[in-house]
N, CA, C and O atoms as a GROMACS GRO file, in nm:
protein
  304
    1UNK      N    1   0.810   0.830   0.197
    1UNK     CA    2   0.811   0.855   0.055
    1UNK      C    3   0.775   1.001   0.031
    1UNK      O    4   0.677   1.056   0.081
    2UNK      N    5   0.847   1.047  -0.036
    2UNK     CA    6   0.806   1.232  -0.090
    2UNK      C    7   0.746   1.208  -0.176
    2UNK      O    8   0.807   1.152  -0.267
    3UNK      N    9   0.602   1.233  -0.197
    3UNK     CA   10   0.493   1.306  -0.346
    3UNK      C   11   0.520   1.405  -0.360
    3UNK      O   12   0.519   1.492  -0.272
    4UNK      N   13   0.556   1.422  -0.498
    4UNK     CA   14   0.560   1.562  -0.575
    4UNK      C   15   0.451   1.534  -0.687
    4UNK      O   16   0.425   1.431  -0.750
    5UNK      N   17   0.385   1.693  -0.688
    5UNK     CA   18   0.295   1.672  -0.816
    5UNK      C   19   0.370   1.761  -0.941
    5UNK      O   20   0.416   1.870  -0.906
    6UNK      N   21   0.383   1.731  -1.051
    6UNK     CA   22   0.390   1.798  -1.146
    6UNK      C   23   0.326   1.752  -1.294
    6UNK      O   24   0.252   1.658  -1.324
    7UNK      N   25   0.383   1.850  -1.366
    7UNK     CA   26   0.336   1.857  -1.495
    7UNK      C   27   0.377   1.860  -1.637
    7UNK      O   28   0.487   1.905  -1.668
    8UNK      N   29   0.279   1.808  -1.741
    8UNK     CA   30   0.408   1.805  -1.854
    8UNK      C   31   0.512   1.889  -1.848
    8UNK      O   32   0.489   2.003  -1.807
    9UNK      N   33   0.657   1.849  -1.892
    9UNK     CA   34   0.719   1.993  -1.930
    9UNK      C   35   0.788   2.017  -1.810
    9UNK      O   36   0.884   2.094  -1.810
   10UNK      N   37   0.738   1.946  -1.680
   10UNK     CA   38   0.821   2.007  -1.556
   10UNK      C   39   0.908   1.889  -1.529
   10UNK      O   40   0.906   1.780  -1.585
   11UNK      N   41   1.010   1.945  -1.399
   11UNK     CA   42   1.146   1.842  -1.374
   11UNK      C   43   1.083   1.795  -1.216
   11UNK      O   44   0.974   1.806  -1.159
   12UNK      N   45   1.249   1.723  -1.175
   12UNK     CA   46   1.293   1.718  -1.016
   12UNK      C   47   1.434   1.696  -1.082
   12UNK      O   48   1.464   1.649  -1.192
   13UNK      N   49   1.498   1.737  -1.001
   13UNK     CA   50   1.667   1.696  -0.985
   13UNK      C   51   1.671   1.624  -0.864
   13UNK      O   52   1.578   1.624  -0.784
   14UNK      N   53   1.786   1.557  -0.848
   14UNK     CA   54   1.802   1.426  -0.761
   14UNK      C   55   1.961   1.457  -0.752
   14UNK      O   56   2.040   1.412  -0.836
   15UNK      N   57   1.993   1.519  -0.667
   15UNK     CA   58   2.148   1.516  -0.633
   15UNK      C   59   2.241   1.565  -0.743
   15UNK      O   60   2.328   1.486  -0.781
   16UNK      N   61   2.234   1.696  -0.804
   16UNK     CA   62   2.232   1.744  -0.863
   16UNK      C   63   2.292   1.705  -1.019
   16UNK      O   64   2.352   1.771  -1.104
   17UNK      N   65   2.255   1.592  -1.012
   17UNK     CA   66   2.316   1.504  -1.163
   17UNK      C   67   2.198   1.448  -1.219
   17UNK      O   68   2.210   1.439  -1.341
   18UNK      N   69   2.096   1.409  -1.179
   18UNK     CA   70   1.948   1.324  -1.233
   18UNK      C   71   1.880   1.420  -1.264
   18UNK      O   72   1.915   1.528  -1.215
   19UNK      N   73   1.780   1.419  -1.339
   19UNK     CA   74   1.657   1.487  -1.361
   19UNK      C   75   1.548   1.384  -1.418
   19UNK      O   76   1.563   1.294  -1.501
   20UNK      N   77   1.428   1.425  -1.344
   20UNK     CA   78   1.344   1.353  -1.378
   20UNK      C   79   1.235   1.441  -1.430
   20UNK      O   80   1.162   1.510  -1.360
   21UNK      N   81   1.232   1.426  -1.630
   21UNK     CA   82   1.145   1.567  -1.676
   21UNK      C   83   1.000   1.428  -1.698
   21UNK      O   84   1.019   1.308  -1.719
   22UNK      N   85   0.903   1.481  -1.688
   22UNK     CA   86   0.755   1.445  -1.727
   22UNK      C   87   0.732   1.506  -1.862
   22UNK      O   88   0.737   1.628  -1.884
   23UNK      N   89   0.706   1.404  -1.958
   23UNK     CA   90   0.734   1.389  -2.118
   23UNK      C   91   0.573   1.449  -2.124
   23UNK      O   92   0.532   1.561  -2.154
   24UNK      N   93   0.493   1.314  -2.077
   24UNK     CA   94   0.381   1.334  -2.154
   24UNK      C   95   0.291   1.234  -2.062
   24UNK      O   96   0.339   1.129  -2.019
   25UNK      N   97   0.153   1.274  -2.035
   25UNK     CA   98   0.064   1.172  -1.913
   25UNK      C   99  -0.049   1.199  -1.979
   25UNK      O  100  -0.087   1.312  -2.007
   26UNK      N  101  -0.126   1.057  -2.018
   26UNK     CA  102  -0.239   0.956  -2.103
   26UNK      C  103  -0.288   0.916  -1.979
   26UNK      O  104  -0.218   0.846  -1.907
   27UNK      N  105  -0.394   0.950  -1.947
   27UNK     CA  106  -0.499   0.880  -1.892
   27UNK      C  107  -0.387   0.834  -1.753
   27UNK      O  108  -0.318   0.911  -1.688
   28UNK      N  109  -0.398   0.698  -1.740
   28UNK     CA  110  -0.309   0.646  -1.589
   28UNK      C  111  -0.191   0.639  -1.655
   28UNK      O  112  -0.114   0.567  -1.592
   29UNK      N  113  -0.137   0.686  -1.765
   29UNK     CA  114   0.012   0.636  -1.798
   29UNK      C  115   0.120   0.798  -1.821
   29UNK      O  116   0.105   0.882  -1.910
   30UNK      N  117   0.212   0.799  -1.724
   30UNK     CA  118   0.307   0.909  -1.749
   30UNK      C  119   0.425   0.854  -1.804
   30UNK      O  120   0.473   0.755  -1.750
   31UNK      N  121   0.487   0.911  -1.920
   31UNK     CA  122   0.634   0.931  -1.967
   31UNK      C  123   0.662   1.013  -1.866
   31UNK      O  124   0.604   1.112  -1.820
   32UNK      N  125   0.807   0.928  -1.826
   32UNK     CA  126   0.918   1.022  -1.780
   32UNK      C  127   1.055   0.995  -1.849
   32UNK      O  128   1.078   0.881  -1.891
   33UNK      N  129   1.136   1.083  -1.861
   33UNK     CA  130   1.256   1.107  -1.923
   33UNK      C  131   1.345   1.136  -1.838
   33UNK      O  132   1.336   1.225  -1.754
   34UNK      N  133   1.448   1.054  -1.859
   34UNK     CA  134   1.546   1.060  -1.716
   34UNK      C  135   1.728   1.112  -1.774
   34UNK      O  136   1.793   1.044  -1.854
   35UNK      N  137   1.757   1.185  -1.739
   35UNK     CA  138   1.901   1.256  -1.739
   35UNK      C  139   1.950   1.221  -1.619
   35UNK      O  140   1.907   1.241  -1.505
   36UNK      N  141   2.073   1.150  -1.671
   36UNK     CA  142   2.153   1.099  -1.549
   36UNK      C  143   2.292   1.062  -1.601
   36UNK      O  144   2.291   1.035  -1.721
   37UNK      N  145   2.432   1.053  -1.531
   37UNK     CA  146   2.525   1.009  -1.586
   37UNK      C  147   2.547   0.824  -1.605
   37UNK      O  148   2.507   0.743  -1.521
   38UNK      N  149   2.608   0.793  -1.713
   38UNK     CA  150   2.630   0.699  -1.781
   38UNK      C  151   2.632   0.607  -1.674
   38UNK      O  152   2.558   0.508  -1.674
   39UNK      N  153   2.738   0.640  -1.553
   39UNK     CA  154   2.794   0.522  -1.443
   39UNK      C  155   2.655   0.503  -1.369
   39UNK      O  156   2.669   0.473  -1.250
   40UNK      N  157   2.552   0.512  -1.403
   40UNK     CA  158   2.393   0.566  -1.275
   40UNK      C  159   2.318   0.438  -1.360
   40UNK      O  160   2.299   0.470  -1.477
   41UNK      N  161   2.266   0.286  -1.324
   41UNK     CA  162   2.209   0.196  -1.355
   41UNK      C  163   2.033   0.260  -1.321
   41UNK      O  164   1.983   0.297  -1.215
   42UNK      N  165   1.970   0.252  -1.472
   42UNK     CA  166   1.833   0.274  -1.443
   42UNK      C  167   1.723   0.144  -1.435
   42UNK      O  168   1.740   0.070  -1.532
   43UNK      N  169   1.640   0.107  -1.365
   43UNK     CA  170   1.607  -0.002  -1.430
   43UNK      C  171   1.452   0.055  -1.341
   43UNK      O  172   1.440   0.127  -1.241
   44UNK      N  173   1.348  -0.012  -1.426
   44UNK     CA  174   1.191  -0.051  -1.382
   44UNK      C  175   1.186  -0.130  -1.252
   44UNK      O  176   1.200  -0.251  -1.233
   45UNK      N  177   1.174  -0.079  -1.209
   45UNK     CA  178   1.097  -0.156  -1.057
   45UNK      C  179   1.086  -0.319  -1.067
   45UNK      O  180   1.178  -0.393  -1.031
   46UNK      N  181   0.991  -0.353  -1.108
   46UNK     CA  182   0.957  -0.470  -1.167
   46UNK      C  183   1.120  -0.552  -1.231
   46UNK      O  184   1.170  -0.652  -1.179
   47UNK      N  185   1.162  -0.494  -1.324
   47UNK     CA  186   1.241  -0.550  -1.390
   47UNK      C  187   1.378  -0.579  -1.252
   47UNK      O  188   1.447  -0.680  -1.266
   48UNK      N  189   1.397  -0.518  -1.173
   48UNK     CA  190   1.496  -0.473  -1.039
   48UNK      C  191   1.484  -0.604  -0.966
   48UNK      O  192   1.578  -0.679  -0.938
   49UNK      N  193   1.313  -0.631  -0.929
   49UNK     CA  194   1.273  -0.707  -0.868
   49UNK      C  195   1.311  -0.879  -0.881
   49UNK      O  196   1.355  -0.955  -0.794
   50UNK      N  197   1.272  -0.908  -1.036
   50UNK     CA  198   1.312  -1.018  -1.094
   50UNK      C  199   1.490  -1.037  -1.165
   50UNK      O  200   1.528  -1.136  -1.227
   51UNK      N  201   1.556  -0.941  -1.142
   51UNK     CA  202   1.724  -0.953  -1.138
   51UNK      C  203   1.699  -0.985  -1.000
   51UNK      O  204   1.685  -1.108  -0.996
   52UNK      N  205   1.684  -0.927  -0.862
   52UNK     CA  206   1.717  -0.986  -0.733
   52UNK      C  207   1.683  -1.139  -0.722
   52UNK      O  208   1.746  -1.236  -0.680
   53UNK      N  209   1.543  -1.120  -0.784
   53UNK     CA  210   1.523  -1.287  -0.746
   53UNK      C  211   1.613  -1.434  -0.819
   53UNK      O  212   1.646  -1.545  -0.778
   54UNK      N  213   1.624  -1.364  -0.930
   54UNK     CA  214   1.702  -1.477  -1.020
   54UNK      C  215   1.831  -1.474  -0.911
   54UNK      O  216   1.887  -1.572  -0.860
   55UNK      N  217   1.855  -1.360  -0.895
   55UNK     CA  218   1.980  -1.380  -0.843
   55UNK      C  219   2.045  -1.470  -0.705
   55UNK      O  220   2.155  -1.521  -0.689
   56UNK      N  221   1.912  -1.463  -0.605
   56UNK     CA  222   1.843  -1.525  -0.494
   56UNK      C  223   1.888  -1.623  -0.528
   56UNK      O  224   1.982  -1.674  -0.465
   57UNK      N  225   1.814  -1.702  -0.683
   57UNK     CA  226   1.808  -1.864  -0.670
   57UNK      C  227   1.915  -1.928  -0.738
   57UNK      O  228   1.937  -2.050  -0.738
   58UNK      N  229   1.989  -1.830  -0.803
   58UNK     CA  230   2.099  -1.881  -0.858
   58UNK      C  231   2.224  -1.924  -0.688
   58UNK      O  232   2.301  -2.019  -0.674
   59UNK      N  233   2.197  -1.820  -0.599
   59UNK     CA  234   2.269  -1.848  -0.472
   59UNK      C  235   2.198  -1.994  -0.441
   59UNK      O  236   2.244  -2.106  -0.467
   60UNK      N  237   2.119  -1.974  -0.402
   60UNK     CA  238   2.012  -2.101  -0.338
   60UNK      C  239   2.117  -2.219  -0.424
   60UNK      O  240   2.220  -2.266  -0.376
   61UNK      N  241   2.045  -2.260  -0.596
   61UNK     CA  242   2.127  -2.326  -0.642
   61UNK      C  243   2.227  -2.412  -0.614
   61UNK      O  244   2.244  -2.533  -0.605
   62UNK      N  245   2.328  -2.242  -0.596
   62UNK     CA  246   2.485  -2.315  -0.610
   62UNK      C  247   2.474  -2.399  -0.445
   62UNK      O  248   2.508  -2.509  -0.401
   63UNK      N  249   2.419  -2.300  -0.401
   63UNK     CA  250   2.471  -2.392  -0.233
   63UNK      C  251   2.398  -2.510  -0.239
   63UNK      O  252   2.469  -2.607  -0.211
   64UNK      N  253   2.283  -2.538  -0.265
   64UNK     CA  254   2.241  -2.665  -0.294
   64UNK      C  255   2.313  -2.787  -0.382
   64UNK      O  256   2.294  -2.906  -0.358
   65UNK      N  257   2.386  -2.745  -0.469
   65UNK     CA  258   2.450  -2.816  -0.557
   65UNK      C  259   2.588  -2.831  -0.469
   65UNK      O  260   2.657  -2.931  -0.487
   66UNK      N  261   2.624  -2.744  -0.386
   66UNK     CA  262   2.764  -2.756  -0.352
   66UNK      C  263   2.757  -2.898  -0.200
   66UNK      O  264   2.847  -2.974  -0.163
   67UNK      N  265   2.607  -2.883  -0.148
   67UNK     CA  266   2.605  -2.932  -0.042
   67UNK      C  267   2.536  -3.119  -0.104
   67UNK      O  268   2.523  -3.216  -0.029
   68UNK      N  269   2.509  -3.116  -0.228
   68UNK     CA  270   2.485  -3.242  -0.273
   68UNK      C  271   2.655  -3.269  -0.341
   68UNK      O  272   2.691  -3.381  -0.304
   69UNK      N  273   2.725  -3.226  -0.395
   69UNK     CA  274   2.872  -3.280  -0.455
   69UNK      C  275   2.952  -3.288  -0.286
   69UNK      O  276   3.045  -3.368  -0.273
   70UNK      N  277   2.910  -3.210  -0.173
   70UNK     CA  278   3.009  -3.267  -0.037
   70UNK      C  279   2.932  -3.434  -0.014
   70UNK      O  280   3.010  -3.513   0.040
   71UNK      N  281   2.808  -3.484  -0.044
   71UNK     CA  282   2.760  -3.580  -0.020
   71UNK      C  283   2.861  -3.690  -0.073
   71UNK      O  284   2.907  -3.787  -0.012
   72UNK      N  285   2.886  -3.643  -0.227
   72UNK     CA  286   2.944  -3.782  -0.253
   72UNK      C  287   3.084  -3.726  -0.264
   72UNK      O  288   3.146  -3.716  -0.370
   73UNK      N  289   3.121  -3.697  -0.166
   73UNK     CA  290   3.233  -3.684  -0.176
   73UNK      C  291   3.328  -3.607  -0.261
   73UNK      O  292   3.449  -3.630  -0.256
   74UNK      N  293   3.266  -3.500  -0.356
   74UNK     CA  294   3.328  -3.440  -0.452
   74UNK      C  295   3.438  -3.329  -0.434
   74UNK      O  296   3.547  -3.314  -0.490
   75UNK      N  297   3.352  -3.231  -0.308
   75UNK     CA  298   3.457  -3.100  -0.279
   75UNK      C  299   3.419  -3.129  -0.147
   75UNK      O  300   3.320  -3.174  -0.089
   76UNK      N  301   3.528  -3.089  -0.119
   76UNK     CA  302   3.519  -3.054   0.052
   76UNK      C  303   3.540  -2.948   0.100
   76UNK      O  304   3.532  -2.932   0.222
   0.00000   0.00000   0.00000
C-alpha cells in the first residue's frame, strides 16, 4: 500500500485521468473530492463489499435452487 500525506487544498492523480483533491479534514474525518471520467465506477469500500456479497448469495441461491428443481425433476 503507498501512504501519501497531504493537505487541504492538495491532490494525487491516478493515471492521468483521476484526481484525488482533499476538500476538508475534521478531527478523524477527511473530505475527498474525486475527478474522474464518467465510464470510472466510484464506490465506498464498505458499500463494494456488500454488492460482492449480495452478489455471492444471489450465485449460491440460484445454484441451490437449480440443484433442488433437478431433484424433482424440473430442468435437467
Amino acid at each position: 500500500m503507498l501512504v501519501l500525506t497531504r493537505k487541504k487544498g492538495e491532490s494525487i492523480v491516478i493515471s492521468d485521468d483521476i484526481v484525488l483533491t482533499v476538500l476538508s479534514v475534521d478531527g478523524e474525518n477527511v473530505k475527498l473530492g474525486i475527478a474522474a471520467p464518467r465510464n470510472i465506477d466510484i464506490y465506498r469500500k464498505e458499500v463494494l463489499d456488500a454488492i460482492e456479497q449480495n452478489n455471492q448469495n444471489a450465485a449460491m441461491n440460484l445454484e441451490t435452487l437449480q440443484k433442488t428443481m433437478k431433484g424433482f425433476g424440473q430442468i435437467s
